[in-house]
N, C-alpha and C positions, 0 to 999 in steps of 0.2 A: 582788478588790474588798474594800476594808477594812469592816468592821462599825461598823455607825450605833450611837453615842448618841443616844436618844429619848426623849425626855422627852412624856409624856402629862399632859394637863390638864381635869379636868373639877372644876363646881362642885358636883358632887352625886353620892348611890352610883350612883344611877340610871340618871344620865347615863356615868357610869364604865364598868359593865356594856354600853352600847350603843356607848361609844366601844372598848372593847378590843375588840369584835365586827368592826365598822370595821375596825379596827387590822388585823386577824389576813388582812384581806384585801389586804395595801397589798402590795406587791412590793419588800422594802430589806431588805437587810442585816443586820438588826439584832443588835446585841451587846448594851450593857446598855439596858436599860427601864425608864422609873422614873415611877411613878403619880403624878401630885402632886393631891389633891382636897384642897378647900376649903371651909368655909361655918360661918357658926354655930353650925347644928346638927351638923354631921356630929362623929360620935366615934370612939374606936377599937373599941366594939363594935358600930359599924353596918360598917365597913370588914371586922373579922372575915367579912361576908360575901362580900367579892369577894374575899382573901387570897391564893385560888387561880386570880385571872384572867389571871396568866401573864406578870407583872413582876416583876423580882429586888427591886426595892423599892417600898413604896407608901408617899408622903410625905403625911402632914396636915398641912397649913399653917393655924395660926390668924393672924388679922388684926385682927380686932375688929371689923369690917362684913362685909356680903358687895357691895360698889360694884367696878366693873370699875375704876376707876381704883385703889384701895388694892389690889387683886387682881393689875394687873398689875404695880404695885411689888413683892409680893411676891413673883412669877415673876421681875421680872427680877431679885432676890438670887438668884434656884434658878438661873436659867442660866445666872448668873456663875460659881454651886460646881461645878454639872452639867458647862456648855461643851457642851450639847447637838447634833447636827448639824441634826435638826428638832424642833421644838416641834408635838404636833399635839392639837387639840380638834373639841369639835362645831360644828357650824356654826349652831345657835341662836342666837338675838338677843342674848345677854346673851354667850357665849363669844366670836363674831365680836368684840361691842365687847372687850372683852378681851385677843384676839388684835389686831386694829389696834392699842390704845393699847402691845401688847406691842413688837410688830414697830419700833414707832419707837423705843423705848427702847431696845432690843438691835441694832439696828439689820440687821434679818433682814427679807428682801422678805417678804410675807401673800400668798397666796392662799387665799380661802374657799369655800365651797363646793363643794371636789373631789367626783367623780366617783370617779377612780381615780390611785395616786400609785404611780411604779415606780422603779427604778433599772435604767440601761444605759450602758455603756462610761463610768462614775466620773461620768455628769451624771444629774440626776434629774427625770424626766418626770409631765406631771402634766393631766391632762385635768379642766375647771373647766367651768361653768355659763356663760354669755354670757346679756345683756337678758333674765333671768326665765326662763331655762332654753330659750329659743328656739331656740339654736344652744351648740355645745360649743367652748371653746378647749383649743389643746394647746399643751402649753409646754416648755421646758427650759432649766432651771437648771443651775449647778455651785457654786451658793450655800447657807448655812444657811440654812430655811424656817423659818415659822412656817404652818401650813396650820389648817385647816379642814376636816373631812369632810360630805358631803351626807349630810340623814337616811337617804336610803334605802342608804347604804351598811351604815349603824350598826341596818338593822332585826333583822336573824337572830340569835335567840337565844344565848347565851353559853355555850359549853362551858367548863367549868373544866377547868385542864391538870394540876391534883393537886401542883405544885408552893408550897411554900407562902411567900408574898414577908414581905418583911425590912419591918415597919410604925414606920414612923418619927414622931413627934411633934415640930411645931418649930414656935417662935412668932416670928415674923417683924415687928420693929420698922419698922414702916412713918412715914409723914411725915404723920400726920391732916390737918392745918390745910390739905393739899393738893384733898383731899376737896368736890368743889363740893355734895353733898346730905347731908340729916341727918334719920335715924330718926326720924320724928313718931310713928306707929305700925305694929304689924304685925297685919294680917288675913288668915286662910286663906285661900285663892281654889278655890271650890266648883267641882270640875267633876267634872259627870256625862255627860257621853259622851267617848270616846274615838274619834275619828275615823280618824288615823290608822291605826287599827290595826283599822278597818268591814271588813268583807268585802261591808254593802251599803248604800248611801247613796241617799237618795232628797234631792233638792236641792232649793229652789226660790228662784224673784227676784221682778223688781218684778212681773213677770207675775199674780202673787197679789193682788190690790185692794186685800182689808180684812186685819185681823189674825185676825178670826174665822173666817177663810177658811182659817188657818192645819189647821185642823181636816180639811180634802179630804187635805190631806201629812201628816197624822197616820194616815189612814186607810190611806193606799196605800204607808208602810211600816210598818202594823201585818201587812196581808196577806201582805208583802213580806220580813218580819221582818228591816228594817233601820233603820242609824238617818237621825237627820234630820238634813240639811244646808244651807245655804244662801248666798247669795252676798251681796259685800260690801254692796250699799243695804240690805237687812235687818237688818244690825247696826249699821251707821255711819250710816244717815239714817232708820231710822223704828225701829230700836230695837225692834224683835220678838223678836229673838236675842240670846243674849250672844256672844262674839266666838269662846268653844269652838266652837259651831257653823257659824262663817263658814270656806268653802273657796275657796280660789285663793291664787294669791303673797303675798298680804298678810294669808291665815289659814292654814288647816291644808292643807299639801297630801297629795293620798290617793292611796291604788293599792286600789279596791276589786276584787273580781271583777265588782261589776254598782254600775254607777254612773248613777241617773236623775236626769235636770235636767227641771225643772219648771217652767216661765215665766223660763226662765234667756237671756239674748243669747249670753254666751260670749265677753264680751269675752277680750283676752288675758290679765290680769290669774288668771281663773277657769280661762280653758282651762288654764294652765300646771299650776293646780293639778289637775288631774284629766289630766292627759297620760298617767300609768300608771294608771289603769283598763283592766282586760283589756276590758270591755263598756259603749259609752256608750248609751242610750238620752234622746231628744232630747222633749219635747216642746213645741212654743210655734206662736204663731196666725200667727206671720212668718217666708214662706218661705223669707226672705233673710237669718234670723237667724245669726250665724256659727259658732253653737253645731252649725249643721247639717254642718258642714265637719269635723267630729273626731267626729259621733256613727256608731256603727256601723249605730243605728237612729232612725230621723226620725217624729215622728208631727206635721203640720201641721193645726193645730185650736185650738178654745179648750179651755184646759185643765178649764175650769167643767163641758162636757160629756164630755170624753174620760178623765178623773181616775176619776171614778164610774164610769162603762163598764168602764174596765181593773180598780178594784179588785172589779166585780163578775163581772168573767170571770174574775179567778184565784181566786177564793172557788169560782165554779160549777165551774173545771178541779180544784181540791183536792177538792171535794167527791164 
């Protein structure tokens, strides 16, 4: 089996770091490897830190924006010099658009969201996501990819190989006027929990009434010492939460160890997002709620009196 040209793509160190984690799991061939990060900010002494993540070369491409569309113009000049056999990134919102507007230009099938990517008998196999992570498709190719990896492939921390890659700077004349948006301002975007990476989440939905009710789920994972979660009508119809906090397909999805929903239904939406939790625990006043079908424990009640109950039995069992 001949050795894969791979060309790796991420728009940030950060992301870089979790994609070669990814990476180092896939099953191919690989011969040469070559980083290409991108962004504004990024420089050559932020990259000094991943130098050692196991690429014979890491390329910084400047652009003059960070737009997926000026981005993928300037991947598809790397793939033209490259001639890579796959292109692979994360599969976050802004890398997927990236990879789609790539895939058309170089004219390479996408698949997003893998699972896991292998090679057998010179074709390469690739198991992907289906309707929201419901069901898994399995594929194979004998074509150049452009892929995408799933978060949870990219979670396990990054061992450096002590190898140290060849950091290249290259400024890459792209087409402006092609650009459909334009830098009005830039604001930092504040976030203070990190969900993903909870080991306990305590969730809740509309089940909650008022906002100052908010306070019951403050309580019960202060005991719990986790953080707070909750589902999409809390952020997107009555604006309690900002959207770090929103968990299911359309916010953060999680693998905590102990995962409690709180006035949650569980449509599918929410379920998908908490499918890797080791522990669900359910609570809601309807016994036909669907959330009850994936939790591993069900408590059927109003949450107004069973919230206080629970957070004053684990107070009285610690104490």
């Amino acid at each position: 089996m001949s050795a894969k040209t791979i060309l790796l793509y991420s728009s940030t160190v950060e992301n870089a770091t979790a994609l070669m984690s990814g990476f180092r799991k896939i099953d191919i061939h690989a011969g040469h490897i070559v980083l290409v990060v991108s962004g504004t900010g990024v420089d050559s002494q932020q990259i000094k830190e991943i130098e050692q993540c196991g690429t014979e070369k890491i390329m910084i491409v400047h652009t003059g924006d960070d737009f997926a569309e000026t981005i993928s113009t300037a991947l598809e000049t790397t793939v033209h010099e490259i001639k890579p056999d796959y292109v692979i990134m994360m599969n976050d919102p802004f890398e997927t658009e990236v990879a789609a507007r790539l895939s058309v230009k170089i004219d390479y099938p996408c698949f997003t969201n893998c699972l896991q990517i292998s090679e057998k008998d010179g074709e390469v196999q690739l198991d992907k996501m289906l309707y929201g992570g419901v069901v898994v498709g399995h594929y194979v190719s004998s074509k150049s990819l452009v892929c995408t990896l799933n978060e949870n492939m990219c979670s396990d921390p990054l061992e450096m190989s002590g190898k140290v890659a060849e950091i290249i700077d290259v400024t890459v004349d792209t087409d402006r006027t092609k650009t459909s948006k334009t830098i009005v301002k830039r604001e930092p975007v504040e976030k203070t929990v990190d969900l993903k990476n909870a080991q306990k989440i305590v969730s809740f939905g509309r089940g909650v009434s008022k906002e100052e009710d908010i306070r019951l789920i403050e309580q019960l994972a202060e005991v719990l010492d986790a953080q707070i979660g909750c589902s999409r009508p809390i952020v997107e119809d009555y604006k309690w939460m900002k959207v770090e906090r929103q968990v299911g397909l359309t916010g953060t999805t999680v693998n905590p160890k102990l995962y409690v929903a709180v006035g949650i239904s569980g449509q599918i939406q929410h379920a998908i997002g908490i499918k890797d939790a080791q522990t669900i625990v359910a609570i809601n006043n309807n016994p036909n709620a669907p959330i009850f079908d994936i939790a591993d424990y069900g408590i059927v009640g109003d949450l107004y009196e069973i919230v206080p109950k629970l957070v004053d039995s684990i107070k009285n069992h610690r104490a």
